[in-house]
N, C-alpha and C positions, 0 to 999 in steps of 0.2 A: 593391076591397074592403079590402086590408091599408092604406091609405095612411086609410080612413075607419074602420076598428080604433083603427090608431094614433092618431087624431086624438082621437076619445073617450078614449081613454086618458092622452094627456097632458091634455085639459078637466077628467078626475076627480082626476090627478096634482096639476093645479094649484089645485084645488081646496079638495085636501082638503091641501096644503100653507100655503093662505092660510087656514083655517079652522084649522090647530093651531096656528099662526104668533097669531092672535087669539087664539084661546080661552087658550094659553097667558099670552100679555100678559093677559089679564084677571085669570088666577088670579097672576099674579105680583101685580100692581099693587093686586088685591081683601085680597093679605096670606093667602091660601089656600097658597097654594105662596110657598117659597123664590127671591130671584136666583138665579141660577147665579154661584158663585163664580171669577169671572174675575180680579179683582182683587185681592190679598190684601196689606195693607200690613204693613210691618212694627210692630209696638208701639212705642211711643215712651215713653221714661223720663217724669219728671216736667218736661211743660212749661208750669210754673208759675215766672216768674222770681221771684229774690229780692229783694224792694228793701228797702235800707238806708233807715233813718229819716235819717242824714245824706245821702242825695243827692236830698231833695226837690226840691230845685231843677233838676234836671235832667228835661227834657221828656220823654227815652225812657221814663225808669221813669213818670212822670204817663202817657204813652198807653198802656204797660203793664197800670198799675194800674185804666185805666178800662176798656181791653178787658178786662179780667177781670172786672171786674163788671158788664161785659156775657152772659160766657158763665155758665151756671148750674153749679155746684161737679159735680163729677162728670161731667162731659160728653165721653162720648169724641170727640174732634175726628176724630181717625183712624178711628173706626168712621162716621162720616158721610161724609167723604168716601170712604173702599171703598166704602158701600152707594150712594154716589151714581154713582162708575163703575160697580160693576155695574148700573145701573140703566141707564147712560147704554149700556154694551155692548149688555144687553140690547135697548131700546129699535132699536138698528141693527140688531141682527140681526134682530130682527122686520121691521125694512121691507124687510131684503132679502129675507129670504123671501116677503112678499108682493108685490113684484117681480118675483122668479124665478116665483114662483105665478102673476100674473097675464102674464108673460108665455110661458109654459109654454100656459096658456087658448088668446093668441093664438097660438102655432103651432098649436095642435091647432084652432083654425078653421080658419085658412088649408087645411090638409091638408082637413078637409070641404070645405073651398069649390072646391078643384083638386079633388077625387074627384068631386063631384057635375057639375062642368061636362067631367069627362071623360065621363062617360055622358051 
């Protein structure tokens, strides 16, 4: 009887751990709730190089210049990548938990299925 307690018991544990494990990723990802700040970079001065009108001919300042007018004026670079690690955190921690979740399920079968063939 304790071994078929227990077994329900971890089926609803793991359960209701793969259900907030989901539910939560959807209110992260839905833009309803916040990441969890795991990551936190630190600010970066101004990383906008200089280029002199005399060193046009130099190729570094040209790939410079054209990666800059690729990125749009104001764009935190540093604030996308932290939100992309916390994303990327979050994201594994979610699968571990339904992992642990779903195998938490399978021990609490096993435990029904040795209670029921002991009786």
């Amino acid at each position: 009887m304790a071994k078929k307690a227990l077994g329900w018991i971890l089926i609803i544990a793991g359960l209701l751990i793969m259900f907030y494990a989901i539910c939560s990723t959807y209110l992260n990802f839905s833009g309803q709730n916040e990441f969890p700040l795991i990551f936190d970079l630190p600010e970066e001065a101004n990383v906008n190089p200089v280029i002199n009108e005399e060193d046009n001919g130099n190729s570094e300042d040209i790939i410079n210049q054209s990666i800059q007018n690729l990125i749009p004026k104001g764009t935190d670079i540093g604030g996308i990548a932290e939100q992309g690690l916390n994303m990327l955190a979050w994201i594994l921690f979610a699968f571990f938990m339904v992992y642990a979740g779903g195998k938490l399920i399978v021990v609490g079968n096993n435990l029904l299925k040795t209670s029921e063939k002991q009786n």
